[in-house]
C-alpha positions as CSV (number, residue, x, y, z in Angstrom):
1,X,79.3,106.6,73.2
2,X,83.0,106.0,73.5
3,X,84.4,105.6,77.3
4,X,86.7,108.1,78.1
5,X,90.7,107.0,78.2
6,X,91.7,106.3,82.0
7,X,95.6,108.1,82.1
8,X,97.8,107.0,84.6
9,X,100.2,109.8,85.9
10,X,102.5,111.0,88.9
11,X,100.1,113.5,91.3
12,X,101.4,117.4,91.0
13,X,100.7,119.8,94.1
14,X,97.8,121.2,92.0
15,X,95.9,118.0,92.8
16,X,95.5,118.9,96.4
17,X,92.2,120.0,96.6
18,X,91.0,117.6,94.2
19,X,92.6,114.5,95.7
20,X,91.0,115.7,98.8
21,X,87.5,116.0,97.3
22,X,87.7,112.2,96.1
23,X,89.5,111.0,99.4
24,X,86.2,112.5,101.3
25,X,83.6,111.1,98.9
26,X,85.3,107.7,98.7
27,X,85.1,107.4,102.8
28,X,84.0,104.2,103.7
29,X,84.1,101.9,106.7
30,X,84.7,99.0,104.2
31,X,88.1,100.7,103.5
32,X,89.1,103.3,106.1
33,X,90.1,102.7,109.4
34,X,90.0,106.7,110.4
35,X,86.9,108.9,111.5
36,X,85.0,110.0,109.1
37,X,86.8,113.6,107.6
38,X,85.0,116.8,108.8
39,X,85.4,120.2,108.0
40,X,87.2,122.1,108.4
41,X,89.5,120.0,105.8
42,X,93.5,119.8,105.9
43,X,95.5,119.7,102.7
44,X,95.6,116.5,101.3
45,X,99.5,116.6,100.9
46,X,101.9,117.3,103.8
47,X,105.4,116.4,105.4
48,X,104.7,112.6,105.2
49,X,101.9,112.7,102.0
50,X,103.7,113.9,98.5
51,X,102.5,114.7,95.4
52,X,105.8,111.9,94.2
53,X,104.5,109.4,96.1
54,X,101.0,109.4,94.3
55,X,100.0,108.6,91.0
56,X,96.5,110.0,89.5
57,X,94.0,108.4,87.2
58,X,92.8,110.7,84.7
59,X,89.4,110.0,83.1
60,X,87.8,112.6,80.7
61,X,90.0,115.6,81.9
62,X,88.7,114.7,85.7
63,X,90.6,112.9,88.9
64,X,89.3,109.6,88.6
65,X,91.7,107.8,91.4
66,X,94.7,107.6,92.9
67,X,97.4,105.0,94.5
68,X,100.1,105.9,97.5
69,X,103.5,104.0,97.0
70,X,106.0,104.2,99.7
71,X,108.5,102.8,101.7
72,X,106.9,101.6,104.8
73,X,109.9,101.0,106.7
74,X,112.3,103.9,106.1
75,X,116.2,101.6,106.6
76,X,117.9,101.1,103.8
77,X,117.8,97.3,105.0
78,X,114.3,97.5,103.9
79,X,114.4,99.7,100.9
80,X,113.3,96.9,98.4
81,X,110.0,96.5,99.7
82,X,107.2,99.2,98.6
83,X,104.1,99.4,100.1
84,X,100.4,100.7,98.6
85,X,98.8,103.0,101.4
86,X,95.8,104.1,99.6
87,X,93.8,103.0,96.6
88,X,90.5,105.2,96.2
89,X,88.7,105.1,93.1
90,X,85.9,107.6,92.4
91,X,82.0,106.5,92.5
92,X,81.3,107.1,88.5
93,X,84.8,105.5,87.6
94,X,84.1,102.1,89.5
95,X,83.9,99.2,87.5
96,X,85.7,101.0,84.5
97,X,89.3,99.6,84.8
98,X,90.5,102.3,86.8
99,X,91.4,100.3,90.1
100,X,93.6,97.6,87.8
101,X,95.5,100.7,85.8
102,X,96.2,102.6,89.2
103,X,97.5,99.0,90.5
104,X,99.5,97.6,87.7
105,X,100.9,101.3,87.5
106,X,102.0,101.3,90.9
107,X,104.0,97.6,90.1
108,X,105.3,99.5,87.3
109,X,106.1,102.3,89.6
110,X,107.7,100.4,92.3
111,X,109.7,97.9,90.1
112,X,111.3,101.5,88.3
113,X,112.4,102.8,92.0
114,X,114.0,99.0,92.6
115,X,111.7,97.3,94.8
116,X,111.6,93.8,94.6
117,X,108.5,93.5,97.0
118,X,105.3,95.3,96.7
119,X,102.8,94.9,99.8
120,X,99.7,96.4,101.3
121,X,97.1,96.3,103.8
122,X,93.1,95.6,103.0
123,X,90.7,95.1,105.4
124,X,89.3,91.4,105.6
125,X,85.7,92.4,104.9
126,X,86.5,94.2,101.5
127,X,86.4,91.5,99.4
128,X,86.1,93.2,96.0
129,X,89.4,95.1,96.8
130,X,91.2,91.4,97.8
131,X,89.7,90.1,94.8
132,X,91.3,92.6,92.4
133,X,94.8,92.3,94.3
134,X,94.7,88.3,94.2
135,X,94.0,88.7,90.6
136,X,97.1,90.8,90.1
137,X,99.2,88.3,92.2
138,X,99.4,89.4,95.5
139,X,98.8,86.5,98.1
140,X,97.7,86.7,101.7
141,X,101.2,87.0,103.6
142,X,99.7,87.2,107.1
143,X,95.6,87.8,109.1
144,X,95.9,90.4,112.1
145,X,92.7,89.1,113.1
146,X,89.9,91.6,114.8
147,X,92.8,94.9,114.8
148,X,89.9,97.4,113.9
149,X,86.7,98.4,115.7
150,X,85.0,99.7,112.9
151,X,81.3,100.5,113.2
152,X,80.8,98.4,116.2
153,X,82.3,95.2,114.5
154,X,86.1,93.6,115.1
155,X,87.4,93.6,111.3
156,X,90.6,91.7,110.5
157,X,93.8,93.5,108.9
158,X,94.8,91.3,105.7
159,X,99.0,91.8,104.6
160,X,99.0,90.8,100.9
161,X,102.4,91.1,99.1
162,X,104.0,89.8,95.5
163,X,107.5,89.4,94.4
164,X,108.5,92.1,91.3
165,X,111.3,90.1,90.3
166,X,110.4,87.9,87.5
């Protein structure tokens, strides 16, 4: 049988509850640094969480994934540098590509809104997520070491970052 085509585009307000669904079942101390969600359950987009600032993988007519790119500093000083808050990749659509085509399409993404710096945040102890981002060039910029409690343990904050201009 034929894997299904993983489709890369920009989230629309339909994808709410959706997006939500997956954000829930993807909760993980290995990522998340938040409680836990519990009903009953916001929307997943608000004031400071749009639909433009999201792109959705599509896989077989189902949300497979999604990637948050914003400005993380909002001066215009710092309007070249782009920042990924959020990779989640659905249970059945790990290992299938997905995590890569949401990434590269976020460097495609921030490069077409005139960053020149792409950045991000990953939690020292996921190291399959670090692995994927090293292997798309991001380098460790800077270790915040021990700033999460997270299940009882210290877990360091890891700033990764790559350059867009080529």
């Amino acid at each position: 049988m034929t894997e299904p085509e993983t489709r890369i585009r920009t989230a629309e307000r339909g994808d709410d509850a959706g997006l939500g669904a997956l954000d829930r079942a993807a909760w993980s101390t290995l990522h998340a640094v938040v409680p836990a969600p519990v009903p009953p359950y916001g929307p997943f987009f608000d004031e400071r969480h749009l639909p433009g600032d999201y792109l959705v993988a599509v896989r077989g007519g189902a949300l497979a994934g999604y990637v948050r790119v914003v400005q993380p500093i909002p001066l215009a000083s710092h309007a070249h540098v782009l920042q990924i808050q959020g990779l989640v990749v659905a249970g059945p659509a790990r290992e299938k590509g997905v995590a890569r085509a949401l990434l590269r399409a976020a460097v495609d993404r921030a490069r077409e809104r005139g960053a020149t710096r792409l950045t991000l945040r990953v939690l020292g102890h996921n190291a399959p997520a670090r692995a994927l981002y090293a292997s798309e060039g991001f380098a460790v910029e800077g270790v915040l070491p021990g700033e999460f409690l997270l299940d009882g343990a210290y877990v360091d904050d890891v700033c990764m970052g790559r350059s867009l201009v080529d």
